[in-house]
C-alpha positions as CSV (number, residue, x, y, z in Angstrom):
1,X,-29.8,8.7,74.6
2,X,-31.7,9.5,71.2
3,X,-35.3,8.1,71.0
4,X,-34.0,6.3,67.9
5,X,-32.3,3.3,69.9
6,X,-35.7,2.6,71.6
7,X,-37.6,2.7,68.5
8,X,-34.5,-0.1,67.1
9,X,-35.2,-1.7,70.5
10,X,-38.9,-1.8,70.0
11,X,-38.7,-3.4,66.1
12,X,-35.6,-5.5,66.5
13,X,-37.1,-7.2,69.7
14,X,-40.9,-8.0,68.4
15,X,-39.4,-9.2,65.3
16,X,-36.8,-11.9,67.3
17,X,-39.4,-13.4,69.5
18,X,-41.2,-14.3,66.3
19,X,-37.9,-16.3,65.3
20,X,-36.5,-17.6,68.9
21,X,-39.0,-19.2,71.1
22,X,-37.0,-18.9,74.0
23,X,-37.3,-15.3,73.7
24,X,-40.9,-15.2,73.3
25,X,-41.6,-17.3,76.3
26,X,-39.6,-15.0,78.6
27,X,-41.8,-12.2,77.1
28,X,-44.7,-14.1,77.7
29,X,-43.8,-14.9,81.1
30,X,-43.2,-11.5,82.3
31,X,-45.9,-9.8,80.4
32,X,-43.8,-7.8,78.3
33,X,-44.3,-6.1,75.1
34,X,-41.2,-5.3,72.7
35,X,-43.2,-3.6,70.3
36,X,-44.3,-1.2,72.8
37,X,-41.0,0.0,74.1
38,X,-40.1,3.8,73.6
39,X,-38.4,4.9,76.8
40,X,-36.0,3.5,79.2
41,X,-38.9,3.0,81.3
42,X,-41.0,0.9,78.9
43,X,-37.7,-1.1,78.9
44,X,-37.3,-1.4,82.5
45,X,-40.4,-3.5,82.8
46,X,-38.9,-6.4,81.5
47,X,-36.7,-8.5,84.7
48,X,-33.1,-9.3,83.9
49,X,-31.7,-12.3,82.9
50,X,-29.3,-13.3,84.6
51,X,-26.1,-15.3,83.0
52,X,-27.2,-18.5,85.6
53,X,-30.5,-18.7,83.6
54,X,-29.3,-18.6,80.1
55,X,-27.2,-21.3,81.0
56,X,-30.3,-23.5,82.6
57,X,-32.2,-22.7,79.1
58,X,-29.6,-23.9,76.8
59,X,-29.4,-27.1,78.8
60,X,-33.0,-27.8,78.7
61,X,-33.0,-26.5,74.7
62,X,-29.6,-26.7,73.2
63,X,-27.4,-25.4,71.6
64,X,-29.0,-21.8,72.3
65,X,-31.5,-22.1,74.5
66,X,-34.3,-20.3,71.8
67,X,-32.9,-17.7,72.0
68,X,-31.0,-17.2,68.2
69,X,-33.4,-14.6,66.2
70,X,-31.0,-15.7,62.7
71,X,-30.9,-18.4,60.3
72,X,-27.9,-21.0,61.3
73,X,-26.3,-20.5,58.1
74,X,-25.9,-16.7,59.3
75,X,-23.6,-17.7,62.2
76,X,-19.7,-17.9,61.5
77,X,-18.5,-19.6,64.8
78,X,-20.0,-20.7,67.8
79,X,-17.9,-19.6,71.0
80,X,-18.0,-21.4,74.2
81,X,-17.2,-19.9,77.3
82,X,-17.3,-22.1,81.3
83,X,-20.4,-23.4,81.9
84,X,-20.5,-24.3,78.8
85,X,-22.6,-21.3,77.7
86,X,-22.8,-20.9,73.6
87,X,-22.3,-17.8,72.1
88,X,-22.9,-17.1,68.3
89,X,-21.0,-14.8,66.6
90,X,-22.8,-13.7,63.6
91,X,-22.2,-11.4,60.8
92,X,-21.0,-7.7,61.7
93,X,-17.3,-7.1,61.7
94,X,-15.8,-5.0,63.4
95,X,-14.7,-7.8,66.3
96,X,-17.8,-6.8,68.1
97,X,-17.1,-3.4,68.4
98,X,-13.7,-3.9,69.8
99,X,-12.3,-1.8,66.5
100,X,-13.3,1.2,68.8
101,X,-11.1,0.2,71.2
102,X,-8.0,0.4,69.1
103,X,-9.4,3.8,66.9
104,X,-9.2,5.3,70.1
105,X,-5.8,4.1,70.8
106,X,-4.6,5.4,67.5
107,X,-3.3,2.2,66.5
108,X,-4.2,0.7,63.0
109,X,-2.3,1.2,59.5
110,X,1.3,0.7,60.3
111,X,1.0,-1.2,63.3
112,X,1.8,-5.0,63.8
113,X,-0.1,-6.5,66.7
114,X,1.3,-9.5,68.2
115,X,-2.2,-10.8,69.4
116,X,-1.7,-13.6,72.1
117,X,-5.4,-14.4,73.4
118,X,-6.5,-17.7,73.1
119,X,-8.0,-18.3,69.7
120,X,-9.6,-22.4,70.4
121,X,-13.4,-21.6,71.9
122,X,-13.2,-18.8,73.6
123,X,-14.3,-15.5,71.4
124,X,-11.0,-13.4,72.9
125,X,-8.4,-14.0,70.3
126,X,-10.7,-13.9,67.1
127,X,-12.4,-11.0,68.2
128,X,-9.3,-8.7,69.2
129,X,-7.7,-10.0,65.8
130,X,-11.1,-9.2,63.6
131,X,-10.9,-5.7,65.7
132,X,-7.5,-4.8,65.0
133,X,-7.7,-6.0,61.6
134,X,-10.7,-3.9,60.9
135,X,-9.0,-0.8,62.5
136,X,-6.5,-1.3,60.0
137,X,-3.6,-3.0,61.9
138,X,-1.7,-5.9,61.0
139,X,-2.0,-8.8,63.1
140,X,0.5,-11.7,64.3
141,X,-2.1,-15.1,65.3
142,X,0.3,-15.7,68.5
143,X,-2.1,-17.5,71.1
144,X,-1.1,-18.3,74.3
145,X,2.4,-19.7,75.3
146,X,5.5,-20.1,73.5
147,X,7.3,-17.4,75.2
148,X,10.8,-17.6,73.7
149,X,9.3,-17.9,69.8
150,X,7.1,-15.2,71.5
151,X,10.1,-13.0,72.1
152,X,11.6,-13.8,68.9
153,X,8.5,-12.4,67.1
154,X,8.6,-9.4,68.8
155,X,12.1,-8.6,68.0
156,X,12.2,-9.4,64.2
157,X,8.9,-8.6,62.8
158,X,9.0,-5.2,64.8
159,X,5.8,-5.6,66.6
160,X,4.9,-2.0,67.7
161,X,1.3,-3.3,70.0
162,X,0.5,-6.4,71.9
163,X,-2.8,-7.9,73.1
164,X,-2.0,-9.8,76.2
165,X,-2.8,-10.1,79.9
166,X,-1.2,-8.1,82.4
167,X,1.0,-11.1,83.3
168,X,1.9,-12.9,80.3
169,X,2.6,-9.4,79.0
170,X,5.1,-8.4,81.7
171,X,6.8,-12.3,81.0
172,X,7.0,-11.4,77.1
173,X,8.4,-7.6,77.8
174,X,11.3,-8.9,80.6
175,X,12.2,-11.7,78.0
176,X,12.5,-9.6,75.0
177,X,14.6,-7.4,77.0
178,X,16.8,-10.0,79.1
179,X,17.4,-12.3,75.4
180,X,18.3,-9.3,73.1
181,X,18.7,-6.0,74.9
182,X,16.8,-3.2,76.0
183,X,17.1,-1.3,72.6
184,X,15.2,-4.2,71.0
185,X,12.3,-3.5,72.7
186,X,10.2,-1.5,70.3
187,X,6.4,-2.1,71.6
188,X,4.8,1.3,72.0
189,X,1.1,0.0,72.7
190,X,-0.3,-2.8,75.1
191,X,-3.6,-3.5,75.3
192,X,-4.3,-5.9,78.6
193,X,-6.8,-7.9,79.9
194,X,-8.3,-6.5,83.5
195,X,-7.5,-8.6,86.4
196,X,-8.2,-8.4,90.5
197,X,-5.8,-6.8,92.8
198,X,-3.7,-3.5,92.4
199,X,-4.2,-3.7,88.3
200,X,-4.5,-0.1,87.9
201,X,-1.2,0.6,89.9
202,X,0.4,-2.4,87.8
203,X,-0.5,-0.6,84.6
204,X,1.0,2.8,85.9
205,X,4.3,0.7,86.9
206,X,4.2,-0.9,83.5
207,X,4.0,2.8,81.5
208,X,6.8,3.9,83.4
209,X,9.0,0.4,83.2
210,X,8.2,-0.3,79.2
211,X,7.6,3.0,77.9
212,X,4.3,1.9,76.9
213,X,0.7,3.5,76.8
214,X,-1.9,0.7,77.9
215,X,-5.3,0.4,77.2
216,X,-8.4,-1.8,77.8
217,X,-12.4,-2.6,77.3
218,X,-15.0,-4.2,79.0
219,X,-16.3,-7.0,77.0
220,X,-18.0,-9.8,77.4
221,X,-18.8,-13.7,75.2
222,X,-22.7,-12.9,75.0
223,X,-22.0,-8.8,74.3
224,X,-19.2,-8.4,72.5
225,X,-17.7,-4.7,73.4
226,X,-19.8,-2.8,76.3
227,X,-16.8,0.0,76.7
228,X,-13.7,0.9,76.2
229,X,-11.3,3.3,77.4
230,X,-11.1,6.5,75.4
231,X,-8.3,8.5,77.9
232,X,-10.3,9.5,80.2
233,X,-11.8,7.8,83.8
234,X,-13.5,4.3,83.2
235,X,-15.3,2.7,80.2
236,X,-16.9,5.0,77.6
237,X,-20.3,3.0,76.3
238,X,-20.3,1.7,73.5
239,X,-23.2,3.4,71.0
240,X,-25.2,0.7,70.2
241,X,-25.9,-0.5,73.6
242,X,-27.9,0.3,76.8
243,X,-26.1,0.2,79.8
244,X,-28.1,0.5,83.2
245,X,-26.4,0.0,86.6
246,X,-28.9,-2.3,88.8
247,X,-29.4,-3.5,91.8
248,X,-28.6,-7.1,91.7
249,X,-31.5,-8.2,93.4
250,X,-34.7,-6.6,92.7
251,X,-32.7,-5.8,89.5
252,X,-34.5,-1.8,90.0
253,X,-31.5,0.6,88.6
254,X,-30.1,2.4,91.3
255,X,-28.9,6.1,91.6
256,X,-26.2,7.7,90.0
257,X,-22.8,7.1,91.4
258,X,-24.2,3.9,93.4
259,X,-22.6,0.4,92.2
260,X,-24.6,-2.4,91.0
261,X,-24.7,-4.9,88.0
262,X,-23.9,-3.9,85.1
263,X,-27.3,-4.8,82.7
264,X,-27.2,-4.1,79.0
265,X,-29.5,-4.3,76.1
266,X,-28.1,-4.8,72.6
267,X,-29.3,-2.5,69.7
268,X,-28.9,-6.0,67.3
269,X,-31.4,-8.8,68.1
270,X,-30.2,-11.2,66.1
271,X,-28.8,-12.7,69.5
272,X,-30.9,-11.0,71.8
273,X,-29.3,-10.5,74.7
274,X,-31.9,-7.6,76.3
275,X,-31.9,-6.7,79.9
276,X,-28.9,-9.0,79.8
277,X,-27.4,-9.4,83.7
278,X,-23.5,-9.5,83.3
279,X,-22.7,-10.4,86.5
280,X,-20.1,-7.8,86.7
281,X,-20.3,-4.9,89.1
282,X,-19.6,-1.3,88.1
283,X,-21.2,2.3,88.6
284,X,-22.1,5.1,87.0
285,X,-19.8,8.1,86.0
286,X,-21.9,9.6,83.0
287,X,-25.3,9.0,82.8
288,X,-27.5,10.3,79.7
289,X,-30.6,12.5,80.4
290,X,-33.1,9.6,80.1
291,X,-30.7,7.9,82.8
292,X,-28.6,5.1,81.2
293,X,-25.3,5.0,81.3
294,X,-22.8,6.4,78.9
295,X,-19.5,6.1,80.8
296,X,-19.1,3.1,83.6
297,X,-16.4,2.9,86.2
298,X,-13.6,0.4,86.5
299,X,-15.1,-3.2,87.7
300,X,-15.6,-3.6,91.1
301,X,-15.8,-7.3,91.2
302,X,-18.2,-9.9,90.6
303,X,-22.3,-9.4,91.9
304,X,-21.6,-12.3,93.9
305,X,-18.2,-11.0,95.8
306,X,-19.9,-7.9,97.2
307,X,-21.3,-7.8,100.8
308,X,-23.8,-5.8,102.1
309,X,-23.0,-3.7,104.6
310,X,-25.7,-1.3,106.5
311,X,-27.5,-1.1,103.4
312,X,-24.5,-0.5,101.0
313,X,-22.8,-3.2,98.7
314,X,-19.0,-3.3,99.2
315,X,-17.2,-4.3,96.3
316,X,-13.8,-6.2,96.4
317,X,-12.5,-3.2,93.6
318,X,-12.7,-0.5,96.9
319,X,-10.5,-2.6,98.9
320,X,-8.4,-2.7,95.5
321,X,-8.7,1.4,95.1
322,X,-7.5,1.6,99.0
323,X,-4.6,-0.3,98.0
324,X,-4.2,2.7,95.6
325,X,-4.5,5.5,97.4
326,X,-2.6,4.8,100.3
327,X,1.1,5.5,100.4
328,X,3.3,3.0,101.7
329,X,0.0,0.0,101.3
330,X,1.0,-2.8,99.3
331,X,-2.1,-5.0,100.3
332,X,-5.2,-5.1,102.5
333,X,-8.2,-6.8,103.3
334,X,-11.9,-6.3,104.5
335,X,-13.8,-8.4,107.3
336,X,-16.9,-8.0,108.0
337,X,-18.7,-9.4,111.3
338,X,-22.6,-9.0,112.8
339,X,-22.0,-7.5,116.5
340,X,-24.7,-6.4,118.8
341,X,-27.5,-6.0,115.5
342,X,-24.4,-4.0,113.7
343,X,-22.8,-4.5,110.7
344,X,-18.9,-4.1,111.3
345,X,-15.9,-3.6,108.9
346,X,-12.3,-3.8,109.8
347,X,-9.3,-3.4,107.5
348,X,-6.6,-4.9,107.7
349,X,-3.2,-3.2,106.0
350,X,0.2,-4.9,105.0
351,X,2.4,-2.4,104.6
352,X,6.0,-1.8,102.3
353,X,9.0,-1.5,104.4
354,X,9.9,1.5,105.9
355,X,6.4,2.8,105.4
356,X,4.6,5.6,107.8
357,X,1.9,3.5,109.6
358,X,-0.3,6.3,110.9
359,X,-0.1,8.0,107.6
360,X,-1.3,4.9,105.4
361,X,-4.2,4.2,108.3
362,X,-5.6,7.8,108.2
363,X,-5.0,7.6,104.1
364,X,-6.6,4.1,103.8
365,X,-9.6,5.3,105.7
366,X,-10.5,8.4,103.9
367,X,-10.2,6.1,100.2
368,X,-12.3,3.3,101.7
369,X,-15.1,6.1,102.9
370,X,-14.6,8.1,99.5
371,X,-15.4,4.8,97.4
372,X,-17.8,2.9,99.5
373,X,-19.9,6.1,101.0
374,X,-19.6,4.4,104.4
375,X,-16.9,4.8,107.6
376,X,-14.5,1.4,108.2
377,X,-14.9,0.7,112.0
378,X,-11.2,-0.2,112.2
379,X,-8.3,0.3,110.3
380,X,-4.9,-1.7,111.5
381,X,-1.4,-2.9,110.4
382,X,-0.6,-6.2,110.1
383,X,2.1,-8.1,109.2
384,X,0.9,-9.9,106.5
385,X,-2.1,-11.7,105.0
386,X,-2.3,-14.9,103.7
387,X,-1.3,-15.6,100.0
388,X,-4.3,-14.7,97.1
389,X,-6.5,-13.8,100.0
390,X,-10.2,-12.6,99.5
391,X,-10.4,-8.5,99.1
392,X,-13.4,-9.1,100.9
393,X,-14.8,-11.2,103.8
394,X,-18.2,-12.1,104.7
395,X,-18.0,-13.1,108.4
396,X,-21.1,-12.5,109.4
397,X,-22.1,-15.8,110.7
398,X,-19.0,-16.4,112.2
């Protein structure tokens, strides 16, 4: 990454905590100096923050906590995301960044966008209908609900791209089709929210049902876009942030490859969100030569849902890529127990009908050792588990 973001960094940063006293104190506190950042390394000596905390320091200090570096009259909406945590969205266009998401798509003049995020407090539909407005597309306000009208929309304005999750998406596509044929069904582009489970294979299944390309980003209320998909394996990152892959508790960034939390800095600090603690868990597939992260892998799951095991942190998203890459698997689970001063992990498979069992054992052990670096102790069919069961279990103490 060019010495050029550091030196941003380094200005930007001293210049907030002059303006938002939150973010002074937290300097304070750790001994930190913005001004003196010029490496990754210089920025690495400041802890993260984790979401949890910005959320205690808005209640003590609201609305922000101290932490807004702009005038009020700068911020165009306040967003509230659970918690309540507020967010403000200030001056930049551009939905955040999001606009990157569809360039890369190749969708903008020409297109109409049936956008149906939620538009009331949460940033989502605003800033996918900013994006795709800046990219050039025209966009259709749909929110949330109203299937049938929904349906109706898509058939006589000749929406070409929709915004949607993976689920509300699939009811829009089956009603368009089931109400006015499958020749009416025009949408080219989908651009869907992540979710847990087998969402990758979903999206495959929905390419090949629809005749659509779909598409996504990782994004977050405080952030706006950290990544977006550009064709090839994961997130790329977007070029105004630092993206560093760390270890959730000592919050040290961990090797190459390794999953962690994903921490980011933005390059703007007029909401200074620096050494920022998503939450989320990812890992590294590029890294830049001072060692941040320019591409990140799919999600794994939240910090919270992983479970250490001999040293390594199991993410619910490798029980989700065994699901994957095992023929005849439609779901499984993880359990892990403490026995005789061991950790121990067992797997558990439901399989499709008529499936090979010793083929999907042998395949689901090789993709859980491939994506987790370590060997399952046990891998069995069962025949079934119970409904929206945890990827992952923690059964240590039991």
């Amino acid at each position: 990454m060019s010495e050029d973001i550091y030196k941003d960094i380094a200005q930007a940063y001293a210049a907030a905590a002059e303006r938002a006293s939150g973010l002074k104190s937290r300097f304070a506190a750790a001994g930190f100096d913005p001004a003196a950042v010029r490496s990754l390394a210089d920025l690495s000596r400041l802890p993260v923050m984790k979401k949890e905390e910005l959320l205690k320091l808005q209640r003590a200090n609201p609305p922000f906590g101290g932490f807004l570096a702009a005038d009020l009259k700068d911020v165009g909406r306040i967003y509230v995301s659970p918690g309540p945590i507020f967010e403000p969205s200030l001056s930049g266009g551009g939905g955040h960044g999001l606009d990157l998401l569809f360039r890369s798509a190749s969708v903008g003049a020409g297109d109409i966008i049936l956008n149906t995020w939620m538009y009331h407090l949460v940033p989502a539909g605003l800033l996918f209908d900013e994006a795709a407005q800046a990219a050039g597309a025209t966009v259709i306000p749909g929110g949330v609900g109203n299937t049938e009208l929904q349906a109706q929309i898509i058939v006589e304005t000749g929406v070409t791209s929709i915004c949607a999750s993976t689920a509300f998406f699939l009811t829009l596509a089956d009603k368009v089709i089931e109400t006015y044929g499958r020749d009416a069904w025009k949408v080219k582009t989908a651009f869907l929210g992540g979710e847990m489970g087998d969402w990758m294979a979903k999206r495959r299944r929905i390419e090949a049902d629809y005749g659509v390309t779909t598409w996504a980003a990782y994004a977050t209320a405080d952030l706006g876009l950290v990544g977006y998909e550009d064709g090839g394996d994961g997130y790329v990152v977007h070029p105004d942030r630092v993206v560093q892959i760390c270890d959730p508790v000592s919050g040290e960034q961990v090797a190459h490859g390794e999953p962690g939390e994903v921490v980011v800095t933005a390059r703007d600090a007029t909401w200074p969100m620096i050494r920022f603690g998503t939450g989320d868990s990812a890992f590294a597939l590029g890294s830049n030569a001072d060692g941040t992260v320019s591409r990140i892998s799919a999600l794994q799951g939240r910090v919270g849902a992983a479970v250490k095991v001999r040293e390594i942190f199991v993410y619910p998203r490798v029980i989700e890529e065994v699901v994957i890459g095992s023929p005849g698997v439609k779901a499984a689970q993880a359990v892990v127990t403490r026995e005789n001063e061991r950790d121990m992990i067992r797997i558990s498979l439901v399989l499709e009908d008529g499936a090979d069992a010793s083929a999907a054992i042998i395949a689901a052990a090789e993709a859980f050792k491939s994506h987790s670096r370590i060997r399952a102790d046990a891998v069995s069919v069962v025949p079934e588990l119970p409904e929206n069961a945890d990827l992952i279990v923690n059964d240590k103490d039991g």
